[in-house]
Steps between C-alpha positions, in 0.01 A plus 500: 500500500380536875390844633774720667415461853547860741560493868673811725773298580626184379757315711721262377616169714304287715743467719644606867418882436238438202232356750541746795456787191214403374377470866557855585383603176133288497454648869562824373211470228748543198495295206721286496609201322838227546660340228684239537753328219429150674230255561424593848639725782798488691808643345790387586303253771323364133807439336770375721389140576844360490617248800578734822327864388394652811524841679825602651292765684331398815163403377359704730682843427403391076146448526266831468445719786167681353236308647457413856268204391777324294798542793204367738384201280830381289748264710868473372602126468854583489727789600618514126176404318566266214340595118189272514399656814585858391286430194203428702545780726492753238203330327352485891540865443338540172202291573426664813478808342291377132849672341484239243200616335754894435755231316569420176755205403660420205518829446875650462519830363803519288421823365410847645483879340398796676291745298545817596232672335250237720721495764434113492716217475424202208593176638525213249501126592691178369135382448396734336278719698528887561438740808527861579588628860516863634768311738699224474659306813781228485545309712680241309758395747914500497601147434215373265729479151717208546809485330631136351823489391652490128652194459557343175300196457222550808226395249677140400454399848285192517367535814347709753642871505336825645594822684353472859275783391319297322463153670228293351196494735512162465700289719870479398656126513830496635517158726784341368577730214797668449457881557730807378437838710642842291548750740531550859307852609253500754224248273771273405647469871134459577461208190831331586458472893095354465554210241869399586360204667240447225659446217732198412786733397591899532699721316539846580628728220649782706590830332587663791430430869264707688509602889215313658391466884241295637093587473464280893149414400242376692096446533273734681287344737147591562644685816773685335287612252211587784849728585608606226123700411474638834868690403422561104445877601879458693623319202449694233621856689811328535504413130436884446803613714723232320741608203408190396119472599568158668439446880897515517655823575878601500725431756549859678826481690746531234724254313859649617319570833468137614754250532580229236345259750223673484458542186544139421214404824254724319580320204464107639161672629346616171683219275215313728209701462238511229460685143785792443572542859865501436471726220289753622544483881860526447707818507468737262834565498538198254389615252702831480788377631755244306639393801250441671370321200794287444414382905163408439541321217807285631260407786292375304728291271635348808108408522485311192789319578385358799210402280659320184767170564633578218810757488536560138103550455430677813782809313277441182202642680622800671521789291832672439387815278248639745436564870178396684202714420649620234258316240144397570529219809325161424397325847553133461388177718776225497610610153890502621432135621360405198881491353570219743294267364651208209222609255587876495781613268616867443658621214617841469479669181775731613732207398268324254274718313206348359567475097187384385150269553515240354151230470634265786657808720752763556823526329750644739857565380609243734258224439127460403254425750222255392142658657150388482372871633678859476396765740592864367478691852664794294349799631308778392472818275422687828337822607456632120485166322101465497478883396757434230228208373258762376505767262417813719447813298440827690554852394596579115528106467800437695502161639605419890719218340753729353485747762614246804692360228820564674343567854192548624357874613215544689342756762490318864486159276107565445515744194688530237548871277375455132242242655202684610238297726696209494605407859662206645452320801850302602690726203892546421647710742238438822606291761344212364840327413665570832228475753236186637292545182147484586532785795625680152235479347216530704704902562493515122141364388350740805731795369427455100098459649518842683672653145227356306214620795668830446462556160098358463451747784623785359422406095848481451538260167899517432753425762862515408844481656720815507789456330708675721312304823594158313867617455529631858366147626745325249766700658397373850470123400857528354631677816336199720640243334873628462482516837524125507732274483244339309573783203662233225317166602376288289225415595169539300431822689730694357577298158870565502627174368133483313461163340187648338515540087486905440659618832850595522730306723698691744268741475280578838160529425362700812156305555413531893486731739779435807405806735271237735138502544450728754677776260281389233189512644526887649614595170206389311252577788637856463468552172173397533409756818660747262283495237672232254819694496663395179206389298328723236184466559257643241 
């Protein structure tokens, strides 16, 4: 048996908000130490190879903001960077830094217990290796448990099947082959639209049609991006004043104070712009108001029937059981027009529910459709899901499974009561679900690092949520998202019509923080100036 290994903090997730910890940590001195369940770094970037994975953040307002030397000596290829290239920038990142040489890989920890009499957590590995930590960090990202479907029969299947979480890194035939897509969320839109002209024949399984507006890509030139770092200072203040932390802010005039002309020009305008312009640039009053709502969202079905020849198909795509923005927006390029091509068949599970797999395809109710690949772009196990992956036992042996078992409950989504020294970076209830993630967590890695400063300074060794702090802040992600229109969505940030074994359909699962930003960030700045309000610190 190998030696327990002991480090002051461990973090856990090479990822987006893994590598910019253990950054601030190694400059800080600390010992420090990432482990990471996969083969190399990345996260999400590592994992999601599938045809079409790329930001739907401007690359430019995703990448890190830390270090003047990186935003001087990176160039952006693309306004919405594409997962090959993200994975190089991060490992750019690493390398440039020797942060490789603070990571371990292969190394997920599917056990933890805090020992209160040490005041330690014991971290055990699928490999078998042990650590203690003083602290321990997550950083293990929202959407990294994917969640494949439960069909009878997916293991007769004779050829190639995978969930788009875990494409093969090697290359994918599909030339000629006849291709089933499950799913049509924001990676499946992304899937569909990129190897529609690829593949001899496509069938899209819908469950239920998502709203989707155009990405408007396009590639950087050396000039741009000469422009681009002589405003990064400009960009990302704007990012800071955004509820959403993108370059787009809300339209200030006033939905009922403009005319429905308008209304519909500032529409055509954003409809034509890149990344969530239309979403967040829009007016806020959409998302409060169902009439205003019910507007919006008719312009944009009149959209994507300007964009699909077919009648019949082009009502099979727009959604009927939600308004715009009220679910997680997928940006798409050409994925409507993809629908007008011979090769591309929809079938809508509405009608036709899939009955089983079967080894030469999917058995519909209706017919069975003969495949040589099946996609599952099925979703995720979000916010909670990678948490819920690990036995986490704090206080008196409690475990954080079967506390968020019907919702999660955290202090400013960083700390959670019952937990002590265990602090997450991008956790349930932040803003990390409803805001341009990596401006998230770059507030959260420098605010858990100041927490973690705090306590070495002043030989604290036990830091603990309040329980009455975590049920006030509870309270106030609650209050946020009622607000909403939003409130009984289903999409996979709030889990209502959860698809995800152990959660409770029609339930709302309150898993991200819907106040903005702006509100977030003074709120955890000041309990920071005030001395960790909230946090019993020992």
């Amino acid at each position: 048996m190998t030696e327990t290994q002991s480090h002051e903090v461990v973090v856990l997730g090479a990822g987006v908000s893994g590598i910019y910890q253990i950054k601030r940590l190694v400059d800080l001195g600390i010992d420090a130490i990432v482990l990471e369940g996969d083969e190399d770094l990345g996260g999400t970037w590592y994992r999601n190879r599938y045809p079409g994975a790329r930001f739907d953040s401007e690359s430019y307002t995703y990448g890190y903001s830390f270090s003047k030397e990186v935003l001087d000596e990176w160039h952006w290829k693309e306004r919405f960077s594409s997962q090959p290239e993200n994975l190089r920038y991060l490992n750019f990142v690493v390398d440039k830094f020797d942060l490789r040489r603070h990571m371990r890989f292969d190394s997920f920890v599917d056990r933890m217990a805090w020992d209160e009499g040490e005041r330690l957590w014991h971290l055990g590995l699928a490999n078998g290796a042990t650590y203690t930590a003083r602290f321990v960090v997550s950083g293990i990202g929202v959407l990294s448990v994917p969640t494949p479907p439960r069909y009878p029969g997916m293991d007769d299947f004779a050829g190639d099947a995978f969930h788009t979480y875990w494409w093969p890194k090697q290359p994918v035939p599909l030339a000629g082959r006849r291709v089933g897509v499950i799913g049509t969320g924001a990676t499946g839109i992304q899937v569909i639209a990129e190897i529609a002209d690829k593949v001899g024949q496509l069938t899209v399984f819908q469950r239920r049609p998502n709203w989707s507006t155009p990405l408007n890509n396009s590639p950087i030139s050396e000039e741009e991006m000469d422009d681009i770092r002589s405003r990064y200072d400009e960009i990302f203040a704007q990012c800071a004043v955004s509820p959403n932390s993108f370059e787009h802010v809300p339209d200030p005039r006033g939905f009922w104070n403009v005319t429905p002309e308008q209304r519909r020009a500032l529409w055509s305008e954003l409809y034509a712009k890149p990344g969530f312009a239309l979403l967040a640039a829009n007016f806020p009053e959409i998302f409060l108001d169902e009439a205003a709502n019910r507007e919006v969202s008719a312009y944009i079905g009149e959209r994507i029937r300007q964009r699909v020849s077919d009648p019949e198909i082009a009502e099979k795509l727009i959604p009927q059981d939600h308004g715009f923005g009220m679910q997680r927006l997928p940006l798409e390029t050409r994925y409507f027009e993809a629908y007008n091509r011979d090769n591309v068949h929809l079938v809508d599970l509405s009608l036709t529910p899939i009955e089983r797999i079967t080894n030469r395809g999917i058995q519909t109710s209706a017919a069975h459709h003969d495949l040589d690949v099946i996609v599952y772009a099925t979703g995720f196990d979000a916010v909670t899901g990678a948490f819920d992956r690990m036995e986490i036992r704090g206080v008196e042996g409690q475990t954080l499974r079967d506390t968020w078992r019907d919702n999660a409950s955290t202090y400013l989504g960083l700390l959670a009561h019952g937990f002590p020294n265990f602090l997450m970076v991008a956790g349930p209830q932040s803003v990390s679900g409803s805001t341009n993630f990596p401006r998230a967590i770059e507030r959260g890695v420098d605010w858990v690092t100041g927490l973690i400063q705090h306590a070495l300074d002043h030989g604290l060794t036990r830091l603990e949520a309040e329980a009455e702090a975590e049920r006030e802040w509870v309270e106030e992600v609650v209050r946020a998202h009622e607000r909403l229109l939003a409130r009984r969505s289903q999409g996979w940030f709030t889990g209502y019509n959860s698809n995800v074994e152990g959660h409770q359909a029609g339930t709302v699962r309150y898993q991200a923080y819907f106040g903005g930003g702006p509100k977030y960030a003074a709120r955890i700045v000041q309990v920071a100036t005030d001395g960790y309000r909230g946090i019993d610190l020992r």
